[in-house]
C-alpha positions as CSV (number, residue, x, y, z in Angstrom):
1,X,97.1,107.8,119.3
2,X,100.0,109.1,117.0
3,X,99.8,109.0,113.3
4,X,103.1,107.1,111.6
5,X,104.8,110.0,109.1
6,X,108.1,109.5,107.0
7,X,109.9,109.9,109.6
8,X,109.0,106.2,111.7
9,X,111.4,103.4,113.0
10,X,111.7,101.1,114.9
11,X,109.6,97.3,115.0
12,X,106.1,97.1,114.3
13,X,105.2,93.6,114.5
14,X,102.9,92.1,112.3
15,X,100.5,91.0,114.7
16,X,98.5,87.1,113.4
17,X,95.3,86.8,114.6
18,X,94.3,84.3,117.6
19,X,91.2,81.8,117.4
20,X,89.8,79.3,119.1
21,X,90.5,75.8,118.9
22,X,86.7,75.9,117.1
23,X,87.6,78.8,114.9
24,X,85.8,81.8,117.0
25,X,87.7,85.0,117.6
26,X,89.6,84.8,120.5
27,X,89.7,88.2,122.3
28,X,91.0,87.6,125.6
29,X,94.5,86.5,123.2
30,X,94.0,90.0,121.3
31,X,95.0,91.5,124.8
32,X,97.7,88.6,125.5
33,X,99.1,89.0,122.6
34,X,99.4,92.7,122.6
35,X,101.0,92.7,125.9
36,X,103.8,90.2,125.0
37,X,104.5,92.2,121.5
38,X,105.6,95.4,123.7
39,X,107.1,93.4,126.9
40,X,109.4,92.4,123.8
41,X,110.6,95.6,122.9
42,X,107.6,96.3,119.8
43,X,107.0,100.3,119.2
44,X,104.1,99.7,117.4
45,X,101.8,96.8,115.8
46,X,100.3,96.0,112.3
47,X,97.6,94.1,112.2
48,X,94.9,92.3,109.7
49,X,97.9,92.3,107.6
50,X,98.1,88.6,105.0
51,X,99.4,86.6,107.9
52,X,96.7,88.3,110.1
53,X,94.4,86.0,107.6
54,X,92.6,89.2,107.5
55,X,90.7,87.8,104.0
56,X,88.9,85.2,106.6
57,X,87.4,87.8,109.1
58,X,84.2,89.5,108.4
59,X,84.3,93.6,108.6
60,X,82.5,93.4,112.1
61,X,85.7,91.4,113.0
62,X,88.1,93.2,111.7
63,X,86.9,96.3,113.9
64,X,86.6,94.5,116.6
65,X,90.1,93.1,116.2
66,X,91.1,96.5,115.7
67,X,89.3,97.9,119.0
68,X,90.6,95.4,121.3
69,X,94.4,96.3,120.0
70,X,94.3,99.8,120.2
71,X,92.5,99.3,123.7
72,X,95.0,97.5,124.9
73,X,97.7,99.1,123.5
74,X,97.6,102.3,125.1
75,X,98.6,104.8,122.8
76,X,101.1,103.0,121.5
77,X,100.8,103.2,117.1
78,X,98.4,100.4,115.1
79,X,98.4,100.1,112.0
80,X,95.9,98.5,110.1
81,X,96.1,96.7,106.8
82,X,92.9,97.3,105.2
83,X,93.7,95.5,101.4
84,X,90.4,94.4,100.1
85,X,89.8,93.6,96.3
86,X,87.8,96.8,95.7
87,X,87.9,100.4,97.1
88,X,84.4,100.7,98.5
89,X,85.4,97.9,101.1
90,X,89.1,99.9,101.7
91,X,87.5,103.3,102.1
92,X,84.9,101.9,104.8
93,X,87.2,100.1,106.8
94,X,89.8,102.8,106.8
95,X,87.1,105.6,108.2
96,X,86.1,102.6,110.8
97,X,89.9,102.2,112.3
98,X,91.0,105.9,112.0
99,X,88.1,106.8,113.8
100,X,89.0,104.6,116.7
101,X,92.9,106.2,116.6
102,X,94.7,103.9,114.4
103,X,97.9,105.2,113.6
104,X,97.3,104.5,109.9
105,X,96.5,102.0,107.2
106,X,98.3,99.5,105.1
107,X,97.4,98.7,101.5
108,X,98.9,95.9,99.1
109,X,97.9,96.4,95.1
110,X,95.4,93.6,94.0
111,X,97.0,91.1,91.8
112,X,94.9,92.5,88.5
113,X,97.8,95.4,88.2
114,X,99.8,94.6,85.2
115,X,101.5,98.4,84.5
116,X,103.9,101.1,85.8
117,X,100.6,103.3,84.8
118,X,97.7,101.0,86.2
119,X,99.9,100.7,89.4
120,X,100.5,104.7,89.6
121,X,96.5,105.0,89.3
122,X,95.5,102.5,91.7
123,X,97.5,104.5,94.7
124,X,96.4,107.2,93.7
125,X,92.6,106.1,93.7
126,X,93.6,104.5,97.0
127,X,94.5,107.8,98.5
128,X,91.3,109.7,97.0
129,X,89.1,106.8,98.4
130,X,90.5,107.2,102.3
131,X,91.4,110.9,102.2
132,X,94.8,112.5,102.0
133,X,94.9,113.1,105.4
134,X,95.0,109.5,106.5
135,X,98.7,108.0,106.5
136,X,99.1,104.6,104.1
137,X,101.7,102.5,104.1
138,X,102.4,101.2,100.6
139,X,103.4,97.4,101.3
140,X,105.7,96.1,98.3
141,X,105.2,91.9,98.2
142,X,105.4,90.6,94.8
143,X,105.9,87.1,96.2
144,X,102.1,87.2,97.6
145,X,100.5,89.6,95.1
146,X,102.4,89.1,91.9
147,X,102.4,93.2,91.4
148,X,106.2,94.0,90.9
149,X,106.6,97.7,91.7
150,X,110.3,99.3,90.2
151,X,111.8,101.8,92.8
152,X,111.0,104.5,90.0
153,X,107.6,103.9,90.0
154,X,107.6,103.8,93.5
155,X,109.3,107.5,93.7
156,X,106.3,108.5,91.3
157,X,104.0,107.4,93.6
158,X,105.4,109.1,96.7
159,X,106.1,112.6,94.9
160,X,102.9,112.5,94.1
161,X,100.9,111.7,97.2
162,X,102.6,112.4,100.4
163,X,100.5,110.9,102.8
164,X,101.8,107.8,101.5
165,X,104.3,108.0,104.1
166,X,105.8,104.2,104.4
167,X,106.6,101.5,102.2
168,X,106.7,98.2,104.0
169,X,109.3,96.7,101.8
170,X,108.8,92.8,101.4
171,X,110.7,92.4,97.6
172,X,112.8,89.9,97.2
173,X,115.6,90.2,96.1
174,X,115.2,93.5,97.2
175,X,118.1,95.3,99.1
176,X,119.1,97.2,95.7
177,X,115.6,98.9,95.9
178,X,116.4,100.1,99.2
179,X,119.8,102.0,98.1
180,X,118.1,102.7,94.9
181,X,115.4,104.7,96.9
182,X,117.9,106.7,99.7
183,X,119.9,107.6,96.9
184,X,117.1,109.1,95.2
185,X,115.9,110.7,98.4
186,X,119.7,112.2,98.5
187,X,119.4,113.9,95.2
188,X,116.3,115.6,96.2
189,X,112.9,113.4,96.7
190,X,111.0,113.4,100.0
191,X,111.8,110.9,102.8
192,X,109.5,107.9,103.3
193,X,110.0,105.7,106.1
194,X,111.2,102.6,105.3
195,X,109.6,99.0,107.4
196,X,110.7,95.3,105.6
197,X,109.0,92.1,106.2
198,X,109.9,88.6,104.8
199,X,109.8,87.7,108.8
200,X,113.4,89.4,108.9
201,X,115.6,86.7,107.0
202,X,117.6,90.1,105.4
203,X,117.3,92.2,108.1
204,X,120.7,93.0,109.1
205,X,121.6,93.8,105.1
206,X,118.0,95.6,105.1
207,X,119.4,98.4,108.3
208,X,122.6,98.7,106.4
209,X,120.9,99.6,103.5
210,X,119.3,102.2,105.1
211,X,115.9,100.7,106.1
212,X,114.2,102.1,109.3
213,X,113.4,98.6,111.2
214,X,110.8,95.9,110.8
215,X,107.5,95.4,110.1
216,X,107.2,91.7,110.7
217,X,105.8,88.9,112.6
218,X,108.6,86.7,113.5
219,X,107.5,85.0,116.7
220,X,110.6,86.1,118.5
221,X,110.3,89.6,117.9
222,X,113.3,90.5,120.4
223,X,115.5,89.5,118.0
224,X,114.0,91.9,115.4
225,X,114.6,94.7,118.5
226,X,118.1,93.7,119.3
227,X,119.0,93.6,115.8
228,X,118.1,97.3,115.0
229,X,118.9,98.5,118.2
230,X,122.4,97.4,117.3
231,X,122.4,98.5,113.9
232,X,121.3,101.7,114.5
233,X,124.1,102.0,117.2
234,X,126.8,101.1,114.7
235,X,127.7,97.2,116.1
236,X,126.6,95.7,113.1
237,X,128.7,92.3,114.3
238,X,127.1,92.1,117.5
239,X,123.6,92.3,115.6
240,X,124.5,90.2,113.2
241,X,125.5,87.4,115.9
242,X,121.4,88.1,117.3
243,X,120.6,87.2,114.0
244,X,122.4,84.2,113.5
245,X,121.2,82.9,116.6
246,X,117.6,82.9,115.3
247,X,117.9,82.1,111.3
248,X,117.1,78.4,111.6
249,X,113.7,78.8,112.7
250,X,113.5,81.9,110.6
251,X,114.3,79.4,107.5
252,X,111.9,76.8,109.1
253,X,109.3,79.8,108.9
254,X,109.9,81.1,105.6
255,X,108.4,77.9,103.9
256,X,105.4,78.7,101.8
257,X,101.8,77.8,103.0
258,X,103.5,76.2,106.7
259,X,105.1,79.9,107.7
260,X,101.7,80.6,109.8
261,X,101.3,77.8,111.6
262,X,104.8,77.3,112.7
263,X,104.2,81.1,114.0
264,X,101.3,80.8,115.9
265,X,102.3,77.5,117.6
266,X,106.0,78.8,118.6
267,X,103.6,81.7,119.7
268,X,101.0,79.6,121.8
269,X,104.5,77.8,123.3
270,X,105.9,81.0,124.6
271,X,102.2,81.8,125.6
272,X,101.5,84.5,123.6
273,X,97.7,83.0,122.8
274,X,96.1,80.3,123.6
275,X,95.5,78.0,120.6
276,X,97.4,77.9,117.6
277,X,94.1,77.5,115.9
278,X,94.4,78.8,112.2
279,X,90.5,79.5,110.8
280,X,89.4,77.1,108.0
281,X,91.1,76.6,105.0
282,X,94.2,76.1,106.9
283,X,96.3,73.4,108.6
284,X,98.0,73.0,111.9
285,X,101.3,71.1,112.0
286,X,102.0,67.7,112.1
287,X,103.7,65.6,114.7
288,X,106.6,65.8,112.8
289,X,107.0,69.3,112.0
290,X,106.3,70.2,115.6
291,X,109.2,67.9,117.0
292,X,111.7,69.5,114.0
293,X,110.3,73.0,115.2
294,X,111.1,72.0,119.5
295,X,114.7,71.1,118.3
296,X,115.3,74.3,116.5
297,X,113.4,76.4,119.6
298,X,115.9,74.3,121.8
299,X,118.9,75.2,119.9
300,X,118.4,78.5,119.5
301,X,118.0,78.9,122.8
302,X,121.8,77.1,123.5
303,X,123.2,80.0,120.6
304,X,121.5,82.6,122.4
305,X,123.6,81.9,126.1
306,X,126.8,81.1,124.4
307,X,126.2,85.2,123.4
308,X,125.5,85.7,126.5
């Protein structure tokens, strides 16, 4: 398994976790799952990430989650978020899933951090506590954590610890971060690979900013391939048209507390997994949501052969 360094692109799609209809882990959808992310065009996977509902698995299922991905995924880079509210629980977990060849881990600062100094501290306890030899992405999400992280403090952070090599950039707004950081890189600081989230609502402005690709869940993630395929090859109309073509359900996606559910049944429609089983606290869709999400799948589909 290869490690991720500051050098990564492409899609890594933030893989959810499948359950039962009664809750259980569903492995045989680990491997189903899997499969469909790299038949769509995924160069790697992140998974136990916050719509992995990584807080609701115990630590035995979290490696076993993690086992049954890399398994199945041949080679192919896994990163694993490993955010946990203290570092004892990060540092075991990370030895667990680097042992087994994950391509790296993926922490988000706890909601306590306050400062540009408590901040700077906690990353750099995080990288004493897993060993600077283990590649971390940083993963920027002030919408979920309440931590806002200026691009200066983020450039502290990186000069000073080097095996954090990625920052999965989730601000929002947040495309002046992006050009805030490359132009700092251009006067002289170290490259760090740059992945954004937010299910890829900015993604086009996010490539031109100078981003590296996704890291994601959108349940069509061969739109999040197209797109920076196209970027990255210059037609930045063409990819923009991909884009369009999917932003209605992207919106429908983006609203808080419903975003996961609308994922994993779009997923179990396209037959990704089986259920579309969140674990408890959670709820599925109602009847009405489902039949506003069919129309949306129904017209996206009519966009996507009129590009055709």
């Amino acid at each position: 398994m290869s490690l991720i360094n500051s050098s990564t692109k492409g899609v890594f799609v933030i893989a959810c976790t499948p359950f039962t209809d009664n809750g259980g882990l569903d492995g045989e959808s680990v491997g189903r799952m899997v499969d469909f992310y790299y038949e769509k065009g995924a160069d790697g996977l992140t998974i136990l990430g916050m719509m992995g509902e990584a807080p609701k698995l115990t630590q035995a299922e979290s490696i076993d989650v993690t086992r049954l991905t890399l398994k199945r995924s041949e080679g192919k880079p896994v990163v694993v978020g490993v955010s946990a509210p203290g570092l004892a629980a990060i540092g075991e977990l990370t030895k667990a899933v680097m042992d087994m060849g994950a391509a790296g881990v993926m922490v988000a600062p706890p909601s306590s951090l306050r400062t540009d100094e408590q901040i700077i501290s906690y990353y750099r306890n995080v990288v004493e506590t897993v060993g600077a030899e283990v590649p971390v992405v940083l993963q920027d999400f002030p919408l979920s954590t309440g931590v806002q992280i200026s691009a200066k403090t983020l450039g502290v952070i990186f000069e000073a610890h080097p095996s954090i090599v990625m920052l999965k950039h989730e601000d929002w707004p947040g495309l002046q971060k992006i050009t805030d950081l490359r132009e700092a890189e251009a006067k002289g600081r170290r490259r760090t690979s740059i992945l954004c989230g937010n299910a890829g609502v900015f993604l086009t402005e996010e490539m031109q900013r100078g981003a590296d690709g996704a890291m994601t869940g959108f349940a069509y993630p061969e739109m999040m391939v197209d797109v920076v395929r196209l970027c990255n090859e210059g037609k930045y109309e063409a990819a923009q048209d991909v884009f369009d073509a999917y932003l209605p359900l992207m919106r429908y996606e983006q609203q808080p507390g419903l975003g996961l559910a609308v994922r994993k049944y779009v997923l179990a429609k396209r037959g990704a997994i089986a259920s579309a089983a969140q674990r408890r606290p959670a709820a599925p869709l109602s009847a009405v949501a489902v039949k506003e999400v069919d129309k949306l799948i129904e017209r996206q589909a009519r966009r996507l052969g009129m590009l055709t």
